[in-house]
Biopython code that builds the backbone (N, CA, C, O; Angstrom):
import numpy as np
from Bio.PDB.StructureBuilder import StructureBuilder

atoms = [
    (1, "UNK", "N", (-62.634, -3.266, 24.492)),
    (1, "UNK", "CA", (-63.266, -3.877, 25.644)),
    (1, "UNK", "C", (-62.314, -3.781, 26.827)),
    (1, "UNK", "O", (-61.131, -4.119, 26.880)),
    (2, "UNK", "N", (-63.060, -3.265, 27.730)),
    (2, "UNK", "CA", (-62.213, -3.574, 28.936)),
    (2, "UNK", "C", (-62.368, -4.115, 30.128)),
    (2, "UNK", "O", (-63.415, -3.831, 30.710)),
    (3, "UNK", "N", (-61.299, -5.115, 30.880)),
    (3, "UNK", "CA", (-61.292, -5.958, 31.774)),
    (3, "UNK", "C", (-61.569, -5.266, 32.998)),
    (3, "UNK", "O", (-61.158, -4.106, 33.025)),
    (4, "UNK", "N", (-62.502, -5.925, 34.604)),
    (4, "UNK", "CA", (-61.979, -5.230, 35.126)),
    (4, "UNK", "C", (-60.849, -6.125, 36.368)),
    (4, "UNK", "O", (-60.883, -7.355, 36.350)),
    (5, "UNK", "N", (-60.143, -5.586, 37.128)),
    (5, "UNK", "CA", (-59.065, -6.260, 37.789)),
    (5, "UNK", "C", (-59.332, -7.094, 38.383)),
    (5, "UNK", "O", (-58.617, -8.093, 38.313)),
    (6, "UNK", "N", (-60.364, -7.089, 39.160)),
    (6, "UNK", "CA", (-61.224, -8.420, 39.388)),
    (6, "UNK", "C", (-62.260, -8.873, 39.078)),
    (6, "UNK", "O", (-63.388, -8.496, 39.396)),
    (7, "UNK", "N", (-61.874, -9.896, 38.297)),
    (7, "UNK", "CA", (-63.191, -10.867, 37.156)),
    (7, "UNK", "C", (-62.760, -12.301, 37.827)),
    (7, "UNK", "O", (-61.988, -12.732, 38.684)),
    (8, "UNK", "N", (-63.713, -12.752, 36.925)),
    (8, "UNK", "CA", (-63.628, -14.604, 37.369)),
    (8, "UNK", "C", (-63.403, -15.032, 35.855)),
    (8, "UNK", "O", (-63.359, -14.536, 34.730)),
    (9, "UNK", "N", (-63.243, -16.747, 36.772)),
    (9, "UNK", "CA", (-62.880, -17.550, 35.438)),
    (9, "UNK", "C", (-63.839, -18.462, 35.358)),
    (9, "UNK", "O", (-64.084, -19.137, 36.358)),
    (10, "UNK", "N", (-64.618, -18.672, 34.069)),
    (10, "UNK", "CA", (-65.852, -19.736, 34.287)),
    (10, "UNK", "C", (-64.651, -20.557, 33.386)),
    (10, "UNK", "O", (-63.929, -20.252, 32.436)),
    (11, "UNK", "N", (-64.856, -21.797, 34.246)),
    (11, "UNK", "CA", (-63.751, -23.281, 33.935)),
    (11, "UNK", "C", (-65.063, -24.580, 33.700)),
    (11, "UNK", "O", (-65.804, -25.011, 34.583)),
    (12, "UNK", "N", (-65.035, -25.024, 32.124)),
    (12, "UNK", "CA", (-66.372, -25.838, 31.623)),
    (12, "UNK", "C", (-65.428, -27.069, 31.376)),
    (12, "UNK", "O", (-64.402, -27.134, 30.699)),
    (13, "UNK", "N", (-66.081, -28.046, 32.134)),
    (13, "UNK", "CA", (-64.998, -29.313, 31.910)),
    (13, "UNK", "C", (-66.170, -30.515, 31.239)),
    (13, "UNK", "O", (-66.958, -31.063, 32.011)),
    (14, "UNK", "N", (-66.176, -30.775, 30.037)),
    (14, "UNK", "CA", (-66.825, -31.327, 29.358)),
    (14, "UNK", "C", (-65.691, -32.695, 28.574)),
    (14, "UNK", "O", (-64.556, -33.094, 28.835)),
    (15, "UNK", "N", (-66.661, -33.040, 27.613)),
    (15, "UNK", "CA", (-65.649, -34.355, 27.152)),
    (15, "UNK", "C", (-65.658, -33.987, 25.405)),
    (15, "UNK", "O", (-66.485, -33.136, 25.078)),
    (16, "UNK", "N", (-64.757, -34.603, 24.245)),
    (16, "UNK", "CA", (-64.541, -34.561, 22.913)),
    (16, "UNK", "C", (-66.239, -34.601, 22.265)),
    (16, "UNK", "O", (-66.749, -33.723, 21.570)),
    (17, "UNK", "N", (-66.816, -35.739, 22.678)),
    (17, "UNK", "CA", (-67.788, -36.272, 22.521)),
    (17, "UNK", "C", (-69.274, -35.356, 22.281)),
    (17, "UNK", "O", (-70.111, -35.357, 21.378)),
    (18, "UNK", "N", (-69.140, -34.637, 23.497)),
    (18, "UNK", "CA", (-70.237, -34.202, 23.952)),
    (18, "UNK", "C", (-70.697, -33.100, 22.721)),
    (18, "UNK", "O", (-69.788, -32.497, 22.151)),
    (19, "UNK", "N", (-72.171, -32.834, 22.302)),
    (19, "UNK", "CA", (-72.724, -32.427, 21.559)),
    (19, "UNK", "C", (-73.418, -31.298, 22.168)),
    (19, "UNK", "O", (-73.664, -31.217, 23.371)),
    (20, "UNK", "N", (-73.830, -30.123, 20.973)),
    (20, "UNK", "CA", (-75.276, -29.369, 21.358)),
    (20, "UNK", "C", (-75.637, -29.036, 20.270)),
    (20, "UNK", "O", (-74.761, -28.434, 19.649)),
    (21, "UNK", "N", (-76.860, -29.209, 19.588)),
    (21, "UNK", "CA", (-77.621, -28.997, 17.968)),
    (21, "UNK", "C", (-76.651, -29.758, 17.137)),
    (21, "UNK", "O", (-76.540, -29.104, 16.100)),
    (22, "UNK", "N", (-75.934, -30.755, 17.075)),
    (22, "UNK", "CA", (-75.336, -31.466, 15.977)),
    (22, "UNK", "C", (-73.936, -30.419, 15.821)),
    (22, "UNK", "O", (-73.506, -30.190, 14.690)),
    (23, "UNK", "N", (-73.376, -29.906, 16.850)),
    (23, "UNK", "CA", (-72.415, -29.945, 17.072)),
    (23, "UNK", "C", (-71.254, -29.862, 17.839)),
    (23, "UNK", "O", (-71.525, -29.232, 18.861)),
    (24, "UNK", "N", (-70.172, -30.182, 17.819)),
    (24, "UNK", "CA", (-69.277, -30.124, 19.134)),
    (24, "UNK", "C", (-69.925, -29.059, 20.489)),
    (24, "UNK", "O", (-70.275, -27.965, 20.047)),
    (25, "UNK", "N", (-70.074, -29.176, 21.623)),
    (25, "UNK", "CA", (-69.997, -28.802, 22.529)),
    (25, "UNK", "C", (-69.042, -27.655, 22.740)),
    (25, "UNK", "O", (-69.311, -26.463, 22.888)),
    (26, "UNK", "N", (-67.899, -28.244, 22.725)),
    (26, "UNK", "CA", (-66.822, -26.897, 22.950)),
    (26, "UNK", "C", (-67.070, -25.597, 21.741)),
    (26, "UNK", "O", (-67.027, -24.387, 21.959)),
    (27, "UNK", "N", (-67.338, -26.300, 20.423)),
    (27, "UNK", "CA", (-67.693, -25.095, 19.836)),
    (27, "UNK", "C", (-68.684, -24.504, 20.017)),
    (27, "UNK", "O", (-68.646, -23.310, 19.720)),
    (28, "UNK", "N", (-69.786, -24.981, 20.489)),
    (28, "UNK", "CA", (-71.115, -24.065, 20.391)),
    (28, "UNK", "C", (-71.072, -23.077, 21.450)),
    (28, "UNK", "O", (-71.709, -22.028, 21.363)),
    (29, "UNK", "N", (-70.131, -23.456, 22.740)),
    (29, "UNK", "CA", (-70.114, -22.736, 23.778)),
    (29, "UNK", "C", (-69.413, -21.244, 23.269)),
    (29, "UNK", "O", (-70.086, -20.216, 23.350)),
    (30, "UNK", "N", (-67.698, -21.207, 22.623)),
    (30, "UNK", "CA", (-67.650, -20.649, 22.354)),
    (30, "UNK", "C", (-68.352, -19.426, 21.549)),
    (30, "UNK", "O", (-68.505, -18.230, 21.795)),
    (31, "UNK", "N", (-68.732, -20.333, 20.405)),
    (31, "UNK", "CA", (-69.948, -19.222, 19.615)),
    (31, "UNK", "C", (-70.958, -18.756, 20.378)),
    (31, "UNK", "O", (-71.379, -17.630, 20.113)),
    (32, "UNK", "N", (-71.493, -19.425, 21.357)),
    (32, "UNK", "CA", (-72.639, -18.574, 22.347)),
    (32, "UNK", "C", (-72.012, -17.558, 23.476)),
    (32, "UNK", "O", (-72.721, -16.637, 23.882)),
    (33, "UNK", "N", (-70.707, -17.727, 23.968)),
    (33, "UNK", "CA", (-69.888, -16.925, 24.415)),
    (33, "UNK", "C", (-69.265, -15.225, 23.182)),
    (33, "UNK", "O", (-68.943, -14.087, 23.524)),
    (34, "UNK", "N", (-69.323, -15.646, 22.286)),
    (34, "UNK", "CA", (-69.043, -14.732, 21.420)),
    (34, "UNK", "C", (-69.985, -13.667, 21.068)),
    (34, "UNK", "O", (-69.830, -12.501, 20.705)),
    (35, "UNK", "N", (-71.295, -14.618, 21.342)),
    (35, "UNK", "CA", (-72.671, -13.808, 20.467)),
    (35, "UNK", "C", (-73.108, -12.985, 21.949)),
    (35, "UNK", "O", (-73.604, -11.863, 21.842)),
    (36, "UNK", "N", (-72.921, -13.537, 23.205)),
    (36, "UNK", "CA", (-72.825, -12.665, 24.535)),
    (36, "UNK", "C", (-71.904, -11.439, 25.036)),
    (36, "UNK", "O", (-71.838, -10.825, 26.101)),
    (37, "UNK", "N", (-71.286, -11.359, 23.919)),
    (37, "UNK", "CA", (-70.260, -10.430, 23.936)),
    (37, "UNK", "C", (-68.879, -10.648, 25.440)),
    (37, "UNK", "O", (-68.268, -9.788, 26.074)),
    (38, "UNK", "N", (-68.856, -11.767, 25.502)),
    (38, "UNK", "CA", (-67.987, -12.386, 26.397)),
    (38, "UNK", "C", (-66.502, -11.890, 26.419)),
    (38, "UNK", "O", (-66.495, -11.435, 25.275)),
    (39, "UNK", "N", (-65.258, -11.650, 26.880)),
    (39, "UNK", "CA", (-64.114, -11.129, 26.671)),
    (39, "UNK", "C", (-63.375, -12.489, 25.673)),
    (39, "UNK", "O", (-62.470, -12.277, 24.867)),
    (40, "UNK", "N", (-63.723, -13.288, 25.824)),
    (40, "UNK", "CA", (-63.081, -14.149, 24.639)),
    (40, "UNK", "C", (-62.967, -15.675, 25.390)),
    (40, "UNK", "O", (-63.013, -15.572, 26.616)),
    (41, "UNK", "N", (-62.850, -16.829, 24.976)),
    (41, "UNK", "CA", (-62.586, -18.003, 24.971)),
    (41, "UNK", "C", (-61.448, -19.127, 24.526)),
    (41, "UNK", "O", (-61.039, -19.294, 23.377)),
    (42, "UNK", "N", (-61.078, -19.782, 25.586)),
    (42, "UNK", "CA", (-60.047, -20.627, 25.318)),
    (42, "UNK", "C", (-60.764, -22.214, 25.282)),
    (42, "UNK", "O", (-61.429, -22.654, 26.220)),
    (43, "UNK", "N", (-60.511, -22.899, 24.125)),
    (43, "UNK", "CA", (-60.372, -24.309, 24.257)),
    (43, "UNK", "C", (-59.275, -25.421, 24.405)),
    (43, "UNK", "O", (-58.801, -25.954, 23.402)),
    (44, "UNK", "N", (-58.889, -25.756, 25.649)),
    (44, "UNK", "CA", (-58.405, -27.100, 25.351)),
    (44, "UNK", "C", (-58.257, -28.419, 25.910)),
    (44, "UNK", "O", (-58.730, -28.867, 26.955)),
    (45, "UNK", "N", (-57.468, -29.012, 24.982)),
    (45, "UNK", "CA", (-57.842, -30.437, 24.981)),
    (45, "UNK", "C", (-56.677, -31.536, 26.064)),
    (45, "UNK", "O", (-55.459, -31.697, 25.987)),
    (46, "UNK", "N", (-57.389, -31.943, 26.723)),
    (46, "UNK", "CA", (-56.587, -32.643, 27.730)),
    (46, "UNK", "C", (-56.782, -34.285, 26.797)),
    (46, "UNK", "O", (-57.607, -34.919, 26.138)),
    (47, "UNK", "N", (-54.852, -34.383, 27.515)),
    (47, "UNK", "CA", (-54.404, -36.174, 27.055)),
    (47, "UNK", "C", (-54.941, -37.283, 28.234)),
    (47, "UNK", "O", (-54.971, -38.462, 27.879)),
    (48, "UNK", "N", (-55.304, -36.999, 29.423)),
    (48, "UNK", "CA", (-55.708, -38.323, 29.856)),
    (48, "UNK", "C", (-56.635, -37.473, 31.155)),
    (48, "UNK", "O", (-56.080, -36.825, 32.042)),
    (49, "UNK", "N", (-57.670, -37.592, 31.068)),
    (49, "UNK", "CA", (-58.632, -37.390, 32.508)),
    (49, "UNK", "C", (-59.474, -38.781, 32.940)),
    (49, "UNK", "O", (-59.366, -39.957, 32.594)),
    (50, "UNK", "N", (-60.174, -38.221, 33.668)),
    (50, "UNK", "CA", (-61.558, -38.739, 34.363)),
    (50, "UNK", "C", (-62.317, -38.502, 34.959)),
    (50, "UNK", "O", (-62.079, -38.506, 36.167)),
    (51, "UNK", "N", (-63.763, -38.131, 34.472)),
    (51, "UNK", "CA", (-64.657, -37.973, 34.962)),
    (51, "UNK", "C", (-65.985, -38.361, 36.265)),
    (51, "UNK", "O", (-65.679, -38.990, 37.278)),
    (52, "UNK", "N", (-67.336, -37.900, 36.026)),
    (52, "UNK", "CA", (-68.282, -38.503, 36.922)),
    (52, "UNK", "C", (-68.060, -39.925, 37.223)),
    (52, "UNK", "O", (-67.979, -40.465, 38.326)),
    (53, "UNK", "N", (-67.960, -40.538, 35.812)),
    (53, "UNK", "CA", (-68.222, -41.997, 35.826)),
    (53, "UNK", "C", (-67.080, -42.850, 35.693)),
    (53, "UNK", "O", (-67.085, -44.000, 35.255)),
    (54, "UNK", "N", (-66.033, -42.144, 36.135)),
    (54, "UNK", "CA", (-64.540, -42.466, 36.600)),
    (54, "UNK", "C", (-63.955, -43.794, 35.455)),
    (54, "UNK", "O", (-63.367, -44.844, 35.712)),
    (55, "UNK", "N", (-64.464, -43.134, 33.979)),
    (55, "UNK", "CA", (-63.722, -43.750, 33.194)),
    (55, "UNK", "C", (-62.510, -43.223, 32.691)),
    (55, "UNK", "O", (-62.632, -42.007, 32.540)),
    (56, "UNK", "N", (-61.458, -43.611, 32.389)),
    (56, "UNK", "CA", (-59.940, -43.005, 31.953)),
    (56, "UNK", "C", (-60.417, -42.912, 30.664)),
    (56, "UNK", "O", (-60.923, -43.806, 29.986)),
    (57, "UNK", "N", (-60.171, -41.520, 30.320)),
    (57, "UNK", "CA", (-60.217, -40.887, 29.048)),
    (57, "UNK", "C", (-58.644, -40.248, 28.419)),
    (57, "UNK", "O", (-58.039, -39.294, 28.909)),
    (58, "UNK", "N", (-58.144, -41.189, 27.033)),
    (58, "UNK", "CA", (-56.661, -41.023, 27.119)),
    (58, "UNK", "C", (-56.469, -41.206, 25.300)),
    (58, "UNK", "O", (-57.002, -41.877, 24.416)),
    (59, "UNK", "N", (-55.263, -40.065, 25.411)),
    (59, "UNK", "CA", (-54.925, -40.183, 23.879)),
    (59, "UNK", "C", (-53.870, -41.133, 23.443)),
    (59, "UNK", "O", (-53.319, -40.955, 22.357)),
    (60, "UNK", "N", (-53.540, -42.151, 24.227)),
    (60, "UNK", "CA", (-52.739, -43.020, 23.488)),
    (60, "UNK", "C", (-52.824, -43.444, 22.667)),
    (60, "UNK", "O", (-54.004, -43.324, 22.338)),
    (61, "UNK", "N", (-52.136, -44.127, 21.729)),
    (61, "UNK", "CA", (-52.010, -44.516, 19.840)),
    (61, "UNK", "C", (-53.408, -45.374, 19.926)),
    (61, "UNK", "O", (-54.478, -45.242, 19.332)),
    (62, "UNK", "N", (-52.909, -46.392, 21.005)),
    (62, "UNK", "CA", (-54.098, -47.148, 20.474)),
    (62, "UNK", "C", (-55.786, -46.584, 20.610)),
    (62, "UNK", "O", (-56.554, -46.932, 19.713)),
    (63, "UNK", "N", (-56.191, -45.922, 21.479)),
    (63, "UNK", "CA", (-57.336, -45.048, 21.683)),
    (63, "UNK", "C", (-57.660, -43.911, 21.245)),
    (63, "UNK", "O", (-58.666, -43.376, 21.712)),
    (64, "UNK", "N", (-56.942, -43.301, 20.307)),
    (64, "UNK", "CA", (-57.682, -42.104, 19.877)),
    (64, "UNK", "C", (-58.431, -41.996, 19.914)),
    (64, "UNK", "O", (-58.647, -40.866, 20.353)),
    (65, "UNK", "N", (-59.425, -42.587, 19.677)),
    (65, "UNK", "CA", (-60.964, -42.559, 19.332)),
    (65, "UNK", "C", (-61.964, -42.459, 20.663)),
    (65, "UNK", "O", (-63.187, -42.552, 20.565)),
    (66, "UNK", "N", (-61.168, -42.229, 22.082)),
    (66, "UNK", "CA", (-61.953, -42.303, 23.292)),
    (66, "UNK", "C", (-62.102, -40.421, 23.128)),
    (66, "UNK", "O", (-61.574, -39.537, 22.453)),
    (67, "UNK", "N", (-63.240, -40.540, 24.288)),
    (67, "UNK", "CA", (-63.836, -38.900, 24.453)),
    (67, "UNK", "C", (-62.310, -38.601, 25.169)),
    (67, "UNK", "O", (-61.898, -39.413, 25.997)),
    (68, "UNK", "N", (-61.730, -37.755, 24.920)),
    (68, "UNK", "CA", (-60.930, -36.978, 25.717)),
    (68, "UNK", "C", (-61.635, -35.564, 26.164)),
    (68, "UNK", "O", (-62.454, -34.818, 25.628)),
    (69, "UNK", "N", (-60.768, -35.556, 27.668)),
    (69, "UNK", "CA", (-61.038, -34.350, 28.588)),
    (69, "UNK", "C", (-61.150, -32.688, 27.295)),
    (69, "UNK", "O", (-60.297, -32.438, 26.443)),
    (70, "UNK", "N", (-62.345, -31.898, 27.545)),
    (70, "UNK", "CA", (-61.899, -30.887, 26.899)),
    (70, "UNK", "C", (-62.377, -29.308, 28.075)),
    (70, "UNK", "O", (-63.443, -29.093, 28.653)),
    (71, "UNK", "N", (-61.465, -28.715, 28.061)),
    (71, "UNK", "CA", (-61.999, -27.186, 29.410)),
    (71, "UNK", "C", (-62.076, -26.378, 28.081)),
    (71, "UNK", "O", (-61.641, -26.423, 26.930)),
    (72, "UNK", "N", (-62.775, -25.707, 28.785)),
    (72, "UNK", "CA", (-63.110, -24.006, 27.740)),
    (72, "UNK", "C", (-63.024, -23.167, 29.229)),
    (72, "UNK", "O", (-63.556, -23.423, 30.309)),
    (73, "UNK", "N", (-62.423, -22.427, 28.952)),
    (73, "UNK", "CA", (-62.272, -21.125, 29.886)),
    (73, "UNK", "C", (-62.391, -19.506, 29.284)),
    (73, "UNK", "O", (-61.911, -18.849, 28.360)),
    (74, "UNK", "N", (-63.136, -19.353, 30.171)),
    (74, "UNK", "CA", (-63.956, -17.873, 29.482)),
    (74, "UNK", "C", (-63.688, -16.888, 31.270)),
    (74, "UNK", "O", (-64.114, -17.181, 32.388)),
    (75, "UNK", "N", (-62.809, -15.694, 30.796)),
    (75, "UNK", "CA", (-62.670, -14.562, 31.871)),
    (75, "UNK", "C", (-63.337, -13.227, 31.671)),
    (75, "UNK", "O", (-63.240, -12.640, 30.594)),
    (76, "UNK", "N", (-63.871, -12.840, 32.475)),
    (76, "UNK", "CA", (-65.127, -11.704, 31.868)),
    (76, "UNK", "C", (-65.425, -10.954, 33.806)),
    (76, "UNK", "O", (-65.105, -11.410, 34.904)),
    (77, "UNK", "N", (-65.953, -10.036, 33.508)),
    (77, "UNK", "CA", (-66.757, -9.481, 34.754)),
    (77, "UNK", "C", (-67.852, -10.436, 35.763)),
    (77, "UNK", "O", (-68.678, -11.200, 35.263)),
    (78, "UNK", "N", (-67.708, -10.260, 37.104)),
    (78, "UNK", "CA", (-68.738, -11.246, 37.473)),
    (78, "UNK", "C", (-69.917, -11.226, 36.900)),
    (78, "UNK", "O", (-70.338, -12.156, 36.212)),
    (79, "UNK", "N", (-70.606, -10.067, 37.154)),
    (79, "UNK", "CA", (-71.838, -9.889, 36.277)),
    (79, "UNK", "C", (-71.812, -10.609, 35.029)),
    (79, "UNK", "O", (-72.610, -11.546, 34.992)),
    (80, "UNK", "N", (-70.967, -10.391, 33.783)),
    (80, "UNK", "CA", (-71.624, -11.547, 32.553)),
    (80, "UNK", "C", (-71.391, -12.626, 32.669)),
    (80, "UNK", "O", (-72.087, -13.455, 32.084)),
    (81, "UNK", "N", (-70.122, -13.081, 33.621)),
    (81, "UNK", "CA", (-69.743, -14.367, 33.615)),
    (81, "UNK", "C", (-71.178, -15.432, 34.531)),
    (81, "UNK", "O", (-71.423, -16.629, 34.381)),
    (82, "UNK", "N", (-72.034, -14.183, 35.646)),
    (82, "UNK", "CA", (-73.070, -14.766, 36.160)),
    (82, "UNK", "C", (-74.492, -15.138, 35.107)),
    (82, "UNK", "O", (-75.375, -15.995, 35.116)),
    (83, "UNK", "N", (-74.045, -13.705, 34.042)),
    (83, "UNK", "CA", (-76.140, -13.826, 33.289)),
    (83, "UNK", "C", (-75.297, -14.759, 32.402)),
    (83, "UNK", "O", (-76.014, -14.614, 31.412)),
    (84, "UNK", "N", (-74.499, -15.462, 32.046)),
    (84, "UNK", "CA", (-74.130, -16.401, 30.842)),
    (84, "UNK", "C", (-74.714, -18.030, 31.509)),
    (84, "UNK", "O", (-75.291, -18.973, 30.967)),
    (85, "UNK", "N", (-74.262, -17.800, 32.853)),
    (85, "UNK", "CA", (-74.134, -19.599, 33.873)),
    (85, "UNK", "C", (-76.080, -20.106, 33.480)),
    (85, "UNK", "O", (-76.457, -21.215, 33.858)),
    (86, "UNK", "N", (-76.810, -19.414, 32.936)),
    (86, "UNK", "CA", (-78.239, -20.175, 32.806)),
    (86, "UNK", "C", (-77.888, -20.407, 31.358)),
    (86, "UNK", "O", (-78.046, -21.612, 31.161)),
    (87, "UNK", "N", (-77.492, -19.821, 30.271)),
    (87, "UNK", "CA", (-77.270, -20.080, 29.252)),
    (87, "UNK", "C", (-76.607, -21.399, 28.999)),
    (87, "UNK", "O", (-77.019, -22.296, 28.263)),
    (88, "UNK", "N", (-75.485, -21.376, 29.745)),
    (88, "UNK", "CA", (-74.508, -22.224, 29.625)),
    (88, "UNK", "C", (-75.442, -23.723, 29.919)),
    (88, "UNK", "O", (-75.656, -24.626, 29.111)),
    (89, "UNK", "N", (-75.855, -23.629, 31.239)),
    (89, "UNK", "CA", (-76.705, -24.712, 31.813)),
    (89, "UNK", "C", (-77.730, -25.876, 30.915)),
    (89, "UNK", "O", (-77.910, -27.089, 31.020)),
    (90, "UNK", "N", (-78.282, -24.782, 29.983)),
    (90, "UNK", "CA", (-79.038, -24.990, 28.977)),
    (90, "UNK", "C", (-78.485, -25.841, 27.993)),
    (90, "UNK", "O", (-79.144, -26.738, 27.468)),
    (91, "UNK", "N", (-77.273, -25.593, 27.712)),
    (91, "UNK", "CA", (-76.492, -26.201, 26.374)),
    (91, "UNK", "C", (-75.925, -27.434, 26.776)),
    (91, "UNK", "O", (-75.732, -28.199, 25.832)),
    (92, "UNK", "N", (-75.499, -27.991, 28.243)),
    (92, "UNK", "CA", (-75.108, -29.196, 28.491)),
    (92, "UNK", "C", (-75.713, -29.868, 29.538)),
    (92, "UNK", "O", (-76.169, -29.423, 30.591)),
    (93, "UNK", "N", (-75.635, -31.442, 28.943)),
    (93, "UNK", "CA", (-76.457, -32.129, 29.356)),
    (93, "UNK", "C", (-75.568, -33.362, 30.418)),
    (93, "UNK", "O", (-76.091, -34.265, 31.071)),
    (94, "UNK", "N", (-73.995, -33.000, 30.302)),
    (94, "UNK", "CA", (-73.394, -33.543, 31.573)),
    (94, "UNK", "C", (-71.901, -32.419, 31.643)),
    (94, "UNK", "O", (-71.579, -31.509, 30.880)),
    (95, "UNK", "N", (-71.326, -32.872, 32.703)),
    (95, "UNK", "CA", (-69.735, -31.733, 32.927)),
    (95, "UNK", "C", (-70.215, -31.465, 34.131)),
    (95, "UNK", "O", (-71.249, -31.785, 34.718)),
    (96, "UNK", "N", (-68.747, -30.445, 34.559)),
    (96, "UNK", "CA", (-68.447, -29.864, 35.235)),
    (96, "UNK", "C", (-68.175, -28.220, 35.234)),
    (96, "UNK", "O", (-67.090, -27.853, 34.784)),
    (97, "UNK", "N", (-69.023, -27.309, 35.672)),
    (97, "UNK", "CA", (-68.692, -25.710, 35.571)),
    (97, "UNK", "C", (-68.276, -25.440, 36.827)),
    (97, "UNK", "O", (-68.909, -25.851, 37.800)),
    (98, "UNK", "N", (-66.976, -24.596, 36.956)),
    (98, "UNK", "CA", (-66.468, -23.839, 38.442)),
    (98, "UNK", "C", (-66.743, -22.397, 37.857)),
    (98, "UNK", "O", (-67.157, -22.267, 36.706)),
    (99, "UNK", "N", (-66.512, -21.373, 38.642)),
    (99, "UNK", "CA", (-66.260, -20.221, 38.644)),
    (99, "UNK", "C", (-65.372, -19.936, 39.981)),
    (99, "UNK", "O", (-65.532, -20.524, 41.050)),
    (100, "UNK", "N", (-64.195, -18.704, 39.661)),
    (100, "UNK", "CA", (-63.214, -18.543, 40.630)),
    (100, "UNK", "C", (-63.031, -17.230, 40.213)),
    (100, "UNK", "O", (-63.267, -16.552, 39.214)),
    (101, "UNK", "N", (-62.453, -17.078, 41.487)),
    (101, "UNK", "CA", (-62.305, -14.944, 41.340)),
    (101, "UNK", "C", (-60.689, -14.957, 40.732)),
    (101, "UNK", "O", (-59.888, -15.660, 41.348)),
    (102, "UNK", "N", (-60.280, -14.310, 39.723)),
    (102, "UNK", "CA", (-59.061, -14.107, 39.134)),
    (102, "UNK", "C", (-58.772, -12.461, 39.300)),
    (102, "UNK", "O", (-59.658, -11.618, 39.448)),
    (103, "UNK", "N", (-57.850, -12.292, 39.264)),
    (103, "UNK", "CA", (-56.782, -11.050, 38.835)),
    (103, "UNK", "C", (-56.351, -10.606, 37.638)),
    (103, "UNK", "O", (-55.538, -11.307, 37.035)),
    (104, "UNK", "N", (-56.731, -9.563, 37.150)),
    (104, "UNK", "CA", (-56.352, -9.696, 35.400)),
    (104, "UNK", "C", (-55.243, -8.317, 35.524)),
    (104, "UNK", "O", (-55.408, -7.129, 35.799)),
    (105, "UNK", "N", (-54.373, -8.934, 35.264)),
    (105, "UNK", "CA", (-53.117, -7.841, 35.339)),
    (105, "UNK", "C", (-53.038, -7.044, 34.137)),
    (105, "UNK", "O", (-52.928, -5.819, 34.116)),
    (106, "UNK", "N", (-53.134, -8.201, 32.628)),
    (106, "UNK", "CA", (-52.696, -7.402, 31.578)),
    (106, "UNK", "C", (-54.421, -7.925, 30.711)),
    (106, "UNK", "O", (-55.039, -8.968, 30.927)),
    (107, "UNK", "N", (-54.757, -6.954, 29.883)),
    (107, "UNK", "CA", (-55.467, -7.543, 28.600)),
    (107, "UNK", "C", (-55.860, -6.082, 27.912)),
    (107, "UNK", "O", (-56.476, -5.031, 28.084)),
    (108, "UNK", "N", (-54.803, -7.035, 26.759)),
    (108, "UNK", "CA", (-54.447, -5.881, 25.659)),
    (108, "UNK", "C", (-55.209, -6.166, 23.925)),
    (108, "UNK", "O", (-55.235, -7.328, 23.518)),
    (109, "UNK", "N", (-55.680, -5.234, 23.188)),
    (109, "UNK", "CA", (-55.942, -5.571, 22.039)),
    (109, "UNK", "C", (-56.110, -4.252, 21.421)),
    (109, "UNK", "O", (-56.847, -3.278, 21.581)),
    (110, "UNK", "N", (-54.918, -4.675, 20.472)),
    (110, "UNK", "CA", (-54.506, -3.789, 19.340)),
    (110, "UNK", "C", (-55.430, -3.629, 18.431)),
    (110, "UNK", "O", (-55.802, -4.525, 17.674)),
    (111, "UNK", "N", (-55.962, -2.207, 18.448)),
    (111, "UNK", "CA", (-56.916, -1.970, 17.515)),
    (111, "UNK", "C", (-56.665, -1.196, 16.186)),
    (111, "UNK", "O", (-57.429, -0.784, 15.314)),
    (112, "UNK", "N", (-55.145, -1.143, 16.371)),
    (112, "UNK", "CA", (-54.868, -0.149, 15.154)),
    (112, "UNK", "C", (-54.731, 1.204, 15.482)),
    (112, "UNK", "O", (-54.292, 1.989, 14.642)),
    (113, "UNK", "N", (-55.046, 1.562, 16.572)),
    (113, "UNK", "CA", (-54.679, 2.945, 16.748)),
    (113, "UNK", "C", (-53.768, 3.267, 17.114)),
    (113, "UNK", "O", (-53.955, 4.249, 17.832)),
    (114, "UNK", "N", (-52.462, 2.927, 17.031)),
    (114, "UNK", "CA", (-50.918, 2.832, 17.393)),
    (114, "UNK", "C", (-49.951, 2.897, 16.425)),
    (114, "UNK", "O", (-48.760, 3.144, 16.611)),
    (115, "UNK", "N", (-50.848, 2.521, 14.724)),
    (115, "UNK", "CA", (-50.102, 2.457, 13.589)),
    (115, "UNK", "C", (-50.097, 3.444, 12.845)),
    (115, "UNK", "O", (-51.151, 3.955, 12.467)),
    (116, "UNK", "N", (-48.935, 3.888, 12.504)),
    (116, "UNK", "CA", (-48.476, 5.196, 11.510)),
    (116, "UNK", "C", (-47.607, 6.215, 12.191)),
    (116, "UNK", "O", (-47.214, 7.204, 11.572)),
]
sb = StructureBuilder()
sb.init_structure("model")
sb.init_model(0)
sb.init_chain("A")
sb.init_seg("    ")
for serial, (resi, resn, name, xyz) in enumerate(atoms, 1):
    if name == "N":
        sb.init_residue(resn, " ", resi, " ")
    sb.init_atom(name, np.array(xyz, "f"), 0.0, 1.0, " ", f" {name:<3s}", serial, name[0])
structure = sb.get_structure()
């Protein structure tokens, strides 16, 4: 697969909590990012945010159990990163989505044709 030098970054700012079909949010995105043939996906998990409803969401000892902040970031061509944003739309039912124009200097994947 190849990048091109200028792609964007779709940035999904959702919470631990949040669901789609009975399961995590962050995962389903990924897997629907995967099955779109997307350049690949990052999840992670933030220790203290706040959201719409400007509650503090925080991993201290005593709160584990609150929704903590979670981003998934997915970098791809404008074009898929655009036909994915109705998909995406579909699957959540609160958050935050940006898109921003990035620079992709390096993206490499070893396919084996380098060995022997």
């Amino acid at each position: 697969m190849h990048l091109p030098e200028n792609a964007e970054l779709l940035r999904i700012f959702i919470g631990d909590s949040d669901r789609c079909q009975h399961k995590p949010l962050y995962e389903a995105i990924v897997e629907t990012a995967r099955e779109h043939h997307l350049a690949g996906a990052t999840v992670l998990r933030g220790y203290l945010g706040f959201g719409a409803h400007s509650r503090i969401h925080t991993a201290k000892i005593l709160r584990l159990s609150e929704d903590l902040p979670i981003v998934v970031e997915i970098v791809d061509a404008p074009a898929k990163i655009e036909a994915f944003l109705p998909v995406l739309d579909e699957m959540m039912a609160e958050g935050m989505v940006t898109v921003e124009p990035v620079r992709v200097l390096t993206y490499r994947h070893d396919d084996g044709a380098g060995e022997g």
